[in-house]
Steps between C-alpha positions, in 0.01 A plus 500: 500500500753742588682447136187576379485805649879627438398386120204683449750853671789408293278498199372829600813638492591395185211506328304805651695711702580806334311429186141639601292843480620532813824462725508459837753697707394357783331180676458311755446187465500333811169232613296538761552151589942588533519225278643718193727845596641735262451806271584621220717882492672728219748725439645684199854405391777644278515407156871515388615211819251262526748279700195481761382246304778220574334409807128461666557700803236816532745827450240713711321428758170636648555815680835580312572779222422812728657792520793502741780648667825360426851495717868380427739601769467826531304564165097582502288521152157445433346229273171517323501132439745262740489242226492494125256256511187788514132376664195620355319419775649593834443291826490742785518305783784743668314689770477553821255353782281236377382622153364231230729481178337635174648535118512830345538495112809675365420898473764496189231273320204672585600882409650320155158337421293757650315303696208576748514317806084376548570456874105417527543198256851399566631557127709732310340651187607665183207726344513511149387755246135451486472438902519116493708388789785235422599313826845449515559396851294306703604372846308356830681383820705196334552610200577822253515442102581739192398484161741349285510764240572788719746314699660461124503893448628574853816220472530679160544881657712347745756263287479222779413178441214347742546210749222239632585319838375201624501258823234260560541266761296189541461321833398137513632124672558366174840338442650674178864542432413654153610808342532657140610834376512741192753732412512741241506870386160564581399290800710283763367304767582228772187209590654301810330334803688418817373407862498834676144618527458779783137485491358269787325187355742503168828302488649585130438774281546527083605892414504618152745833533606762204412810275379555148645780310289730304678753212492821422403593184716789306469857583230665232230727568269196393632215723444795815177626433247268701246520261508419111691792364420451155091511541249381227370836288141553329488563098281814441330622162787790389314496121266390254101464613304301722458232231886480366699635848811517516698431848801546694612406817536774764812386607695811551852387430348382138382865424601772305617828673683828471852362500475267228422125652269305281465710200256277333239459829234721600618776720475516890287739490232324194150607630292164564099530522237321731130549546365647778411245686848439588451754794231255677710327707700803642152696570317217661821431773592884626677331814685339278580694137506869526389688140648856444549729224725293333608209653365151711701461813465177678533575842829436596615275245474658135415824280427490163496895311170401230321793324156501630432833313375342198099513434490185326768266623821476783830513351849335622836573426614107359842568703319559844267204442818272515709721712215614810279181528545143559395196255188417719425927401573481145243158442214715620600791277589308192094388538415841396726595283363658183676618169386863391584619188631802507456502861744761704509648845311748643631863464519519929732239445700617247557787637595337827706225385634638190525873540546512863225719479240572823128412377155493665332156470288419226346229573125655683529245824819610531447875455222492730724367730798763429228729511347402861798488686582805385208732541492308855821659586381865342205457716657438790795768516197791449227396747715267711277158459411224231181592272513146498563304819827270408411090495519299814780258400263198493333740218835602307459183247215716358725777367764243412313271312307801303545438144342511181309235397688232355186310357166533390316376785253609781719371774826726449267741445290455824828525693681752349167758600520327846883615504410839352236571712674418804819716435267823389111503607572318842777655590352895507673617784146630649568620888810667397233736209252513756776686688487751293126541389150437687253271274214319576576213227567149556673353178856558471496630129250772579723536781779598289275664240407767733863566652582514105226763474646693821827492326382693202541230258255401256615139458159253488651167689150355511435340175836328463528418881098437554512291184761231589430526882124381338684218263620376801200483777286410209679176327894468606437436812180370489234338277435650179168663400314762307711774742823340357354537192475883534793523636691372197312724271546796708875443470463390091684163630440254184501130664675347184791749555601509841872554428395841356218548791768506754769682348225760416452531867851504590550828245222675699641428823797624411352812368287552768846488710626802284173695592577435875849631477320839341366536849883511628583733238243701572 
């Protein structure tokens, strides 16, 4: 039974060890029962004298490899590492009063990888670009493992080779005088039994003792980069039609640009169309995508600069496509990518990008926007409060996710008057005007009507405001019925064009914003 059992580690070493997803640094391996002690340890090891490997002996043992103060006679110097064997996982067991040992991972590997210690889930974790979280180090109280492939880049960055230890120690009363060995370049071990057991009820023990050595691989950017450096790239249609397209990877080191690489490829900066729709995803997650003027920003992870000043599509720079977004990005773009003859950016744009030019938005969501925030400001510095009362953070979504309607359909409509509504009608800023004038009314547009009126200014809120405060109360937010009905002819809202509808109602809002600021100006 027992040669069973130093068979089946032996052929883990040989067969398994070091040849996984993941590597252990550490672990214990002892049995509950004492009938099996051991663990396995590891250490990296210099390349150019690997003279370590003519016997099975472990060249650092737990606890060792710390910094240290050195002395020689009457000489004193400090050592970072008191061996050149160096641990990646340190043993600190060297403290005073009765404290439990625990490992702590090397700090030199972490800072390297740029790892984030999860101390809640007892991992190590690499984010990557698009906020998926790569474990790279997992551990628990007998045991600590790293993924092979960024053990790979780290022995790489460091030019040291990487060394597996093992002892395994099996206790039995079986008479076996046994024992076998392997030597080589790579691994070396010692299998012997003998009659010296030191655990009570045993009388011999079998140990299988030695290390496995790991190399490094060369020292490239590739072979230390953790992840893939050379990712996988999306073809997008640079030419031609919808029927005959013609595509090209995004890959920017394949690209044409200013200082003559790739003469014959479309240039970095080739504009690539996509429908509308494109812009779902990012509107329908604010916590997660942020939409601006000009560019997506994934929250902490990724930017990408589009031009979302076009009426009729979103345009993207082919470069930035390969250069700002991952693979997992680029799939969902390259669904709605369309060819446009003819098809150019939008003059903001060009005279952003290309003339270096400032430019108002064009885009009517995004001027309204530009718009608001500004005449909020104006508002503010001359009476010294918000005309309209800024959103409760649970609320800020609803100016964030304001857009133009990217299809034809009642829904995006439905909540696009919601978010409208809530940034303009329900926000009237209604104690701080009545602290100004005395009226009798209830409703907050005749509310602001009348302080209009006090004001001096002419400017009729009502039918605009009234009007889509009524589209609202009378179908968006509840059912339809014949007062919906009204509503949408009062406005001239045709139901088989909502796309125009709503950007007809943006244009007055953000007119009606220019006849507020008279009031300042005034």
């Amino acid at each position: 039974m027992t040669i069973v059992r130093a068979k089946g580690f032996i052929d883990f070493v040989e067969d398994e060890l070091l040849s996984g997803t993941w590597i252990p640094l550490y672990k214990n391996l002892n049995a509950e029962d004492k009938s099996i002690d051991g663990s396995l340890y590891s250490s990296l090891a210099p390349k150019d004298d690997r003279s370590y490997m003519s016997c099975c002996g472990w060249d650092l043992l737990l606890g060792d490899g710390s910094p240290s103060i050195v002395t020689c006679g009457d000489k004193v110097w400090y050592e970072q590492h008191t061996s050149k064997y160096i641990p990646l996982v340190y043993c600190r067991t060297n403290f005073i009063g009765n404290r439990p040992r625990y490992f702590e991972v090397s700090q030199e590997l972490v800072l390297y990888l740029r790892l984030y210690h999860d101390l809640k889930n007892s991992k190590y974790i690499l984010p990557d670009i698009n906020g998926n979280e790569i474990e790279v180090i997992r551990y628990c109280d007998n045991s600590l493992e790293i993924r092979k492939s960024f053990l790979d880049a780290f022995l790489s960055a460091k030019q040291m080779d990487f060394l597996s230890y093992f002892e395994c120690t099996f206790h039995h009363n079986e008479d076996l005088t046994s024992s076998s060995k392997i030597e080589n370049d790579l691994l070396r071990y010692d299998c012997f039994s003998s009659n010296t057991s030191y655990v009570d009820g045993y009388d011999n023990i079998t140990r299988v003792l030695g290390k496995k050595l790991m190399l490094c691989e060369s020292l490239t950017e590739e072979n230390t980069s953790p992840t893939a450096l050379e990712e996988a790239y999306e073809e997008f249609v640079v030419g031609g039609d919808s029927h005959e397209p013609v595509l090209h990877t995004c890959n920017p080191r394949e690209l044409n640009d200013y200082f003559g690489a790739n003469p014959d490829a479309p240039h970095f900066l080739t504009p690539i169309f996509f429908s509308r729709d494109v812009m779902q995803r990012y509107y329908n997650s604010p916590s997660e995508y942020e939409v601006s003027d000009g560019a997506i920003y994934k929250k902490g992870y990724w930017h990408l600069k589009i031009d979302n000043n076009h009426s009729d599509f979103i345009c993207v720079f082919l470069g930035d496509l390969g250069r700002d977004i991952p693979n997992s990005e680029q799939k969902y773009w390259r669904c709605f990518n369309i060819g446009v003859e003819g098809g150019d950016i939008s003059q903001t744009n060009f005279k952003r990008s290309v003339l270096g030019q400032f430019a108002d938005p064009e885009s009517l969501d995004l001027l309204f926007k530009y718009r608001f925030e500004s005449f909020q400001k104006a508002w503010f510095e001359n009476f010294g409060w918000y005309l309209f009362l800024p959103l409760a953070p649970s609320d800020s979504h609803c100016f964030d996710s304001l857009h133009r309607l990217t299809k034809n359909e009642t829904k995006e409509f439905d909540n696009q008057i919601l978010n409208l509504v809530k940034i303009t009608i329900d926000s009237i800023n209604v104690k701080s005007i009545k602290s100004i004038i005395t009226t009798e009314s209830s409703g907050s547009i005749k509310i602001l009507n009348e302080f209009l009126v006090s004001q001096g200014s002419e400017l009729d809120i009502s039918p605009l405001l009234g009007g889509v405060q009524g589209l609202r109360s009378s179908g968006v937010a509840h059912r339809r019925g014949s007062k919906y009905e009204g509503q949408i002819n009062r406005l001239g809202i045709d139901e088989d064009d909502l796309i125009a509808a709503f950007d007809d109602i943006l244009s007055k809002f953000i007119s009606l914003l220019e006849g507020l600021k008279g009031v300042l100006e005034d």
